[in-house]
Structure formats: structure tokens, C-alpha cells
Steps between C-alpha positions, in 0.01 A plus 500: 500500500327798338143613653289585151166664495280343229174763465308380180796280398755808468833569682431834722783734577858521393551125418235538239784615238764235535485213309697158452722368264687175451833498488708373275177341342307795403474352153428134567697325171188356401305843539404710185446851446257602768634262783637707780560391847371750687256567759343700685441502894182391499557205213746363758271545809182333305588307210682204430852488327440362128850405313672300235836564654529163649299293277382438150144509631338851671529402862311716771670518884398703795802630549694712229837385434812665305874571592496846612146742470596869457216687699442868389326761421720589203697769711577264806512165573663197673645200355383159673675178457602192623815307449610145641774244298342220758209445366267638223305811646324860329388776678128439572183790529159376624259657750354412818171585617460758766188647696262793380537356121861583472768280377868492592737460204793256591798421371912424621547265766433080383290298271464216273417567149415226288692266744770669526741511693487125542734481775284745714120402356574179683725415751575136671528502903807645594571687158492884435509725243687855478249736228666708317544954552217729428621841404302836479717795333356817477567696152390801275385458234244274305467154345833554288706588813346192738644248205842708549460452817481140514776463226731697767395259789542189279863619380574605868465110557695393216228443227612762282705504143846414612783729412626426139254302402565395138312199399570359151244593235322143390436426132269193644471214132149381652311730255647418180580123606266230383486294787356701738204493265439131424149372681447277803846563662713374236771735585605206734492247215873359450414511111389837463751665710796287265266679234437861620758507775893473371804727541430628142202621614655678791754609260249690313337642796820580613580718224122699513614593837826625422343759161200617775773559744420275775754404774381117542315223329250378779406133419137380591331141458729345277897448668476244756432127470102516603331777574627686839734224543773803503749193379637677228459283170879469387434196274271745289680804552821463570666541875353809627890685627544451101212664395473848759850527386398480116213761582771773673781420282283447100173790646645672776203323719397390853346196542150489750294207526123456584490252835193438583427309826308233660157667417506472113729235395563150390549347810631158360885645561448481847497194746151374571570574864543853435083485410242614753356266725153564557312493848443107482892429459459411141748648265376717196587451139492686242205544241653505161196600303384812792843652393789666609301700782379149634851447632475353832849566635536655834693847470534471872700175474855575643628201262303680186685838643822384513545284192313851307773704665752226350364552134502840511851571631651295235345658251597849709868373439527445165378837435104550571445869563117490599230240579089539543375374696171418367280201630514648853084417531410308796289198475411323801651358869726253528490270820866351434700489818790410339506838225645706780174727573260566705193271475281519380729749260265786345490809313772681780745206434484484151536862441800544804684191288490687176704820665739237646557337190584857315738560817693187470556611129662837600696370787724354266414724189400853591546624152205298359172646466217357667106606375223397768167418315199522771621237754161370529312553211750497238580684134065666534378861451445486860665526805450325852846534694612838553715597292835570775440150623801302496738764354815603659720282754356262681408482878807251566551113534679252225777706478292736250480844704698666248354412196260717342148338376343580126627790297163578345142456465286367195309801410167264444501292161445874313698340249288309295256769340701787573323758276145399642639494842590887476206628309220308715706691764643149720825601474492798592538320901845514354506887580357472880708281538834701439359777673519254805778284446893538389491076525513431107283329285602261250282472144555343187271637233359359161589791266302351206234705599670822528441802296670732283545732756650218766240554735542149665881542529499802668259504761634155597856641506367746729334340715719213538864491647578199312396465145455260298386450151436253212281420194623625165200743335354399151551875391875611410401881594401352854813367545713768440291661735561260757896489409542940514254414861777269601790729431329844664393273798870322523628857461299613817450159679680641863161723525279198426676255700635654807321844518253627725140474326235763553171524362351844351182307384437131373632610177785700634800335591811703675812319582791652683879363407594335836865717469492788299288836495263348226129322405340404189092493505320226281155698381254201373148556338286205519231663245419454179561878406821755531567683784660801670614538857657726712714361793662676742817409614599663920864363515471509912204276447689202327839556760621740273736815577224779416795784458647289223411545131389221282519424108203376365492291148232244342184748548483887528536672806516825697581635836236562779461649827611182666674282199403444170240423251518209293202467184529129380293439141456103537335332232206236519605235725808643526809594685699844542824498701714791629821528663594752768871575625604693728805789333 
């Protein structure tokens, strides 16, 4: 705890310069242009914590809540966080009211937050409950260096971009496919998907994918029997071995499937006794006309676990490559004693079943790619578990030790309205959040919205470690756009992919190739007007040699003192990208 003097509401003394900042969360994804988590000293030691982080609704707590805080004064600072994989926890600030109208701030040791961690917010007689580490690291440097910071403890544990990592490019058919779009759920209707829904119609997709230059055709609500039944619908589309080896031998493609699980999902493919059972001991069924987010299933369910596991891994077999997990959103307890759980099961069990179930995948198919929507709220622009829970290997039992959990996170629904998303400034949490984390994200945009300058494209190819993309633009000029995007970002996909990101400004992407003396920077202007700026680029800042030379092409450039110049001319709403190698 931290003695504070409060005369006339104001931090006295050294302390008075150092301020807060959330971590990776800066940018909440529903924030806009002005949002900012930071605050000062005396915000945190007198006012309450307002944030959409967690909900849809502004929600007010006493105690302010984030992964990590980076605590500076812009020259030093320390980097606060807390980390547990055993139950749910953030590193908390409040204050504590002392004598002679001082207040002591607090923060590290335990505390619930929002409930959380269930397992230690209440415990039966007998039980106990380990919390998880608080760490305070000392570092120079300002806001910028406390989000390196964290991204170096996080990779230190293992939640970093793993070596190599070359995920497939997507060309997802949603956009362009007429079923999605059909009203009241119809996308489930047996009729409709005969209609809208046939191997033609993958066909054709199939073949947009292979002229943009994608790697694999990702399938959403359309291939299985019902929706989220992950029973792949061979009477409709042939046996699925067949078709991923039509798509690599006739396109050159992958094939990746959307899988979404027991929290958005026509439950009807599962055994009734796989439902929740509420408090009473009666069993719930499903309300047709609420919808697919109705479903009453129990995620926790060992039974609902295992026979999951069973659908996927055939499907992983005949030649899957990558599954979603969407539908992760928790719903409610169950009070089954025979599903395997805890009872009454709750958010903790629900959420630990859901890294199980990716485990048992990749204990007997490693290769396949695994994305991790929010395990409790699901494919939102917001964010409740943090964001290293359940990835890596697991703590042990079932024979699972070994097996590593999700690949990669949703980066939250900015998928939809991808153009708005980046101009009212919500997307641009997809830059704090590189600056904090290697783990990649996982997007598939709507490029129909997209400009002639392939704004959309590129910031979401630079910001995201896995790409995806789909939607075929009404203008021809856009599209040729989007195809000489494609080959330029296929050309230098290693930095994008597996490369060490670092942030020169919101608008200022640099990205270090993860094996050779060489970054490309991705300049964006989000205004309605030309630009010019001047970036300076300090090899030894980026991991670079600093005695070696470098070649600079894309923008003009000279030498400096310490590196080089760069002066990039982007155009309204526009993109400018240059490429630096090392000679």
C-alpha cells in the first residue's frame, strides 16, 4: 500500500506525475476516438472505475481492473500485473482510507472482481484456493515501453507468437453467400441451405479464393447437418476427405471450418441429457423461437465434451486444418451430477471445459488450428476473460499435459463494419493490443466496404497474425486493389505473421522479420485529407544491428544521426508501405 496526500483533491510530491494505464486494453474495442484508459493517481484514489470492457452496458466498480497497469511518469515506471491459469483474476487498484485525510493506494496481493475467481470468492469447508502471482517490474521508459514490457513477461510464459507461425490466409464465402443473410435464422432451414448451400457454391467460392490469393476456404454456417452440429453434411456435400482433397488438388486450398460450441447452437444434435438441469432437478429444453443463443446445453458436461471432441477429430482426419470456436458464451449453472462437474457447475467450469475440449483436439492433431472466442462471453466487442487464460499446456490430468490449448484469439467481432470500426477509432484496440501481446489474433473481414486505397485490408493485415478475408466489392477498380494488396502482403506475409510488432504511433505500424535483418512499416491516415510524415527509423530500437546499413524502397528516405528518415505521402484514408533491408 501507497500512503497519498490528498490537499484540495491533488496528488502532492513526486507521485503527482505518474499516471495509469491499462494494459493490453488501453483502447477498449468498443471505445472511440477519445477513449483512453488512463488515469491519474488521484482518479484511482477517489473515483470509481467506469468501463465497457466487460460488458455491453457502462458498469462502475470500486476497484479498477485490467491485465497489467503500466505506472509512470513517462520517463520511469513499473509494470503491475497479475497472472493465474486457476481461476479468472486482473490486477486490482483501489484505496483505503488512512488518518489525517490521506488515502493509501492499494493494489497486488488478492481480490474478487466481479466474482471472480469463483473457486476463491467462495469456498466450501475444507476447500482452498491457490490466487494467482502479482508481479511488479521496474522499467524506463513510458506507456509504450510498460506494454513491451508486459508482451516480454507474457512471451516469457509461453503466450507469445510461436516460432514459424504461418497461418493460412482465409478467403471466408459468408460475405458473398446468401444464406448467411436470409431473416429469422433461416440459415438452419434444410431448404435453404439445399438452396444457397451446395458444393457448386463452394466451388465458386473456392475459385475467388484461389485469384485473391488466399491459402484456405474457411466455411461458416452452412456445412454441417444443423447448425453447430459439426456433423459434416455429406448427403449435401459430398464426404468431406473428398472434398478438402478437391480444394488442395482443383485450388491449391486448406479447408477450416467454423465450430461453434454449446453457447450458440442448435442443440437438437445432442442427447437431451447433455441439457442443463436447473436448481430444482428439472431438465432444460431448448426454446426454438429465443434462438440459437437460447441453447441450453451444458458446455461443462463431460458427455457434451467428449462426444464434441469426437466430431471434431473426425473431421481433423479427413483433412480439417482449423476450427472456431465460436459459441463459447456461458449461459447459466447446471446442477447435473451425472455431467462430470462440479455442482452446481458455473462460469469457472464452463470456461476450464472449453480449453479441455481444444486440448483433446491437439493431443491427437497438433497441426490443426484452434481460435478461442471469449470463453465466457463469446464472438462480442468486449472482453471478460483475460486474454492468456487457457492458452498453452495444461496444468496436467486426462492424459492432456502435453497438449497445447487454443492457437488464437478472436480479435472482437471487428469484422462486421470494418471501415466504421477503424474510423470511429474501435479498432484501433487492435494496436494496444500488439504492443502487448505476440498471442495472435484471428479476423475475418467484410471487404465490401473497403476503399480504393485498401484501407480495411491493410490495417487488418497488420494488426492481425491471421487474416482472413471475404466479400467480393461492387467496384472492379476496388478489386484489383484488393488482388495487387493480396500479392504485396503474400509477398511480405513472414513480417506480418511471425514478426515482432512495434508501434511508432496509432497510425504507425513497424514490424521486424522474425529471421532476417529486415522490417516493413504500415503508415495509415484515418483523415479525410492527404498527408505527410516523417518517421524515424533507430535500427537498435526495433533489435536491429545499428552498424549495419539498410536499403530503403516504397517512400523516400535519408540518413540521420541515429538511422534514417522516412517521408510517407498517404492519401485520404489511405495506406503507404515501405520496406527496409538490411545490405
Amino acid at each position: 500500500m501507497l500512503p497519498i496526500s490528498l490537499p484540495d483533491g491533488r496528488i502532492s510530491g513526486h507521485w503527482g506525475a505518474f499516471k495509469f494505464t491499462a494494459i493490453p486494453y488501453r483502447r477498449e474495442p468498443k471505445g472511440h476516438r477519445e477513449q483512453y484508459a488512463d488515469f491519474s493517481l488521484a482518479q484511482i484514489v477517489t473515483e470509481q472505475y467506469s468501463s465497457e470492457l466487460w460488458t455491453h452496458e457502462t458498469t462502475v466498480t470500486p476497484a479498477y481492473a485490467s491485465e497489467g497497469w503500466a505506472w509512470t511518469d513517462g520517463k520511469l515506471g513499473f509494470l503491475l500485473t497479475k497472472y493465474s491459469q486457476d481461476g479468472m483474476e486482473w490486477s486490482l487498484l483501489d484505496r483505503v482510507p488512512l488518518e489525517a485525510g490521506r488515502a493509501g493506494l492499494r493494489w497486488g496481493g488478492c481480490g474478487i472482481y466481479r466474482g471472480d475467481p469463483e473457486h476463491g470468492a467462495w469456498l466450501a469447508p475444507g476447500e482452498s484456493h491457490r490466487f494467482g502471482v502479482t508481479r511488479l517490474t521496474a522499467y524506463e521508459g513510458g506507456i509504450i515501453e510498460g506494454f513491451y514490457t508486459f508482451r516480454q513477461e507474457m512471451s516469457a510464459r509461453g503466450h507469445g507468437c510461436p516460432g514459424g507461425f504461418d497461418p493460412p490466409v482465409h478467403w471466408n464465402e459468408l460475405y458473398d453467400n446468401r444464406l448467411w443473410w436470409l431473416p429469422e435464422e433461416q440459415q438452419n432451414n434444410p431448404e435453404m441451405r439445399k438452396k444457397y448451400y451446395t458444393l457448386t457454391d463452394m466451388q465458386e467460392e473456392a475459385a475467388k479464393a484461389k485469384a485473391i490469393g488466399c491459402e484456405a476456404l474457411y466455411m461458416d454456417p452452412g456445412w454441417d447437418t444443423s447448425f453447430a452440429s459439426k456433423i459434416w453434411d455429406e448427403a449435401r456435400l459430398g464426404p468431406y476427405k473428398s472434398f478438402t482433397e478437391m480444394l488442395q488438388h482443383d485450388y491449391g486450398l486448406k479447408s477450416s471450418l467454423h465450430t461453434p460450441l454449446s453457447g450458440w447452437c442448435d442443440p437438437s444434435s445432442y442427447a437431451p441429457e447433455m441439457h442443463r438441469l436447473d436448481r430444482f432437478g428439472r431438465r432444460l429444453t431448448w426454446p426454438k423461437e429465443r434462438g440459437f443463443e437460447a441453447s441450453t446445453l451444458c458446455g461443462a458436461s463431460r458427455r457434451y465434451i467428449e462426444e464434441t471432441a469426437r466430431r471434431l477429430k473426425m473431421l481433423a482426419r479427413d483433412g480439417a486444418g482449423y476450427f472456431m470456436f465460436d459459441g463459447t458464451m456461458y449461459h447459466g449453472e447446471c446442477w447435473d451430477p451425472e455431467h462430470g462437474h462440479r455442482v452446481p457447475a458455473r462460469r469457472e467450469e464452463h470456461v476450464q471445459s472449453l480449453f479441455r475440449l481444444a486440448r483433446m483436439v491437439h493431443a491427437e492433431y497438433p497441426h490443426v488450428l484452434i481460435e478461442m472466442h471469449d470463453p465466457v462471453v463469446g464472438g462480442q466487442n468486449i472482453r471478460y476473460a483475460p486474454t492468456y487464460y487457457g492458452h498453452g499446456r495444461g496444468s496436467g490430468g486426462e492424459g492432456l499435459t502435453q497438449a497445447l490449448g487454443f492457437d488464437s484469439v478472436w480479435a472482437f467481432e471487428l469484422m462486421w463494419m470494418p471501415m466504421e470500426d477503424l474510423l470511429s477509432g474501435r479498432a484501433i484496440t487492435l494496436y494496444y493490443y500488439n504492443l502487448a501481446y505476440g498471442l495472435p489474433l484471428y479476423i475475418h473481414i467484410d471487404l465490401r466496404p473497403d476503399n480504393e486505397n485498401a484501407l480495411v485490408f491493410w490495417w487488418n493485415a497488420s494488426t492481425c497474425r491471421h487474416l482472413g478475408i471475404g466479400g467480393t466489392h461492387k467496384n472492379p477498380e476496388v478489386r484489383r486493389v484488393h488482388r495487387e494488396a493480396m500479392a504485396t502482403y503474400r509477398k511480405l506475409e513472414s513480417f506480418f505473421k511471425a514478426g515482432t510488432f512495434y508501434g511508432l504511433k496509432e497510425t504507425v505500424h513497424l514490424h521486424v522479420h522474425p529471421t532476417e535483418p529486415a522490417a516493413v512499416i504500415n503508415c495509415f491516415n484515418l483523415e479525410d485529407h492527404p498527408i505527410e510524415q516523417e518517421v524515424e527509423f533507430v535500427p537498435e530500437r526495433f533489435g536491429l544491428d545499428a552498424k549495419r546499413t539498410y536499403g530503403i524502397t516504397g517512400v523516400t528516405a535519408h540518413a540521420s544521426g541515429r538511422g534514417y528518415v522516412l517521408r510517407f505521402r498517404v492519401p485520404a484514408r489511405g495506406h503507404q508501405l515501405a520496406e527496409i533491408q538490411g545490405l
